[in-house]
N, C-alpha and C positions, 0 to 999 in steps of 0.2 A: 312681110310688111307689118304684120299684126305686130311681131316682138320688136321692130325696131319702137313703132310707136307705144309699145308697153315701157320700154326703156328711157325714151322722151320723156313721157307720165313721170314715173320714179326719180328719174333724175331732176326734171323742173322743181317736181314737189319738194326734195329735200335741198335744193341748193334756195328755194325760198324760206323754206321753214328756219334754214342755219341762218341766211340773210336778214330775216325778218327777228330773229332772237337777236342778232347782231346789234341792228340799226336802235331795237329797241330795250336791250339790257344792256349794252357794255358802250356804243358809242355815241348814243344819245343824238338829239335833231336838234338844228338850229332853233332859236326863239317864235318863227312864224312859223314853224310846224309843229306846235306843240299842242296839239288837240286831235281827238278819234277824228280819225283810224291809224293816225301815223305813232299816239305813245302807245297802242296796245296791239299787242304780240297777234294775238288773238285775229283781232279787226284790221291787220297790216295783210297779213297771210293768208286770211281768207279773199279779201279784194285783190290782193296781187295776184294769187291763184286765179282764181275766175276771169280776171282781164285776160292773162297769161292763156288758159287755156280755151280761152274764146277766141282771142288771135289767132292761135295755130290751130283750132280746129275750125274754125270758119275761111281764115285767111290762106291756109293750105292746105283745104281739102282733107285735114284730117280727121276726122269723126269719130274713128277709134280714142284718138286723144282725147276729144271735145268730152265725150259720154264718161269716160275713164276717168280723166282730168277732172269734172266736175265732181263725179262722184263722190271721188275721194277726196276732194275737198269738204264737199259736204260731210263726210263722213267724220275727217277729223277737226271740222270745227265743231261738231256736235259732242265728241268725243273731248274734246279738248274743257271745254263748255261743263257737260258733267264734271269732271274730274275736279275742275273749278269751283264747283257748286256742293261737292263730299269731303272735299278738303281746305275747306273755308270755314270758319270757326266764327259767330257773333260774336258782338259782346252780350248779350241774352243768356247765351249757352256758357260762356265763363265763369266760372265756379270763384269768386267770393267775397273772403270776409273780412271787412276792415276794424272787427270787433277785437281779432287774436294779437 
């Protein structure tokens, strides 16, 4: 039972994570949903997860998933979040010179 619901976990997670790059890189949302959480990747993925895995772990008794499922949610928005914040460049930090 443990590895079917490890398998549920893994698979949710990434069939949201390609959905959520989907809906919000390539096929964009109608005019009345154009505001957080629906343009960013980010805040799509994390909410859909959490709803997602509060359903099936409240709603069927699943707990392994609920504990797992969050988790790792959490984990890869924090994850995601840094990466975000090391590979973002100001304009403060841009180097220059409109003298040359």
């Amino acid at each position: 039972m443990d590895l079917i619901e490890t398998i549920i976990v893994i698979t949710v997670f990434f069939a949201v994570k390609f959905l959520g790059w989907k809906i919000t890189e390539e096929w964009g949302l109608p005019v009345w949903l154009q505001y957080k959480p629906w343009i960013c990747n980010t805040c799509l993925c994390f909410w859909s997860l959490l709803a997602i895995y509060l359903i099936l772990g409240l709603g069927f008794n699943l707990y392994i998933t609920l504990i797992f499922g969050l988790i790792l949610t959490v984990l890869d928005t924090i994850a995601v979040l840094v990466h975000q914040h090391n590979n973002t460049i100001s304009i403060n930090d841009f180097d220059y010179d409109d003298n040359k």
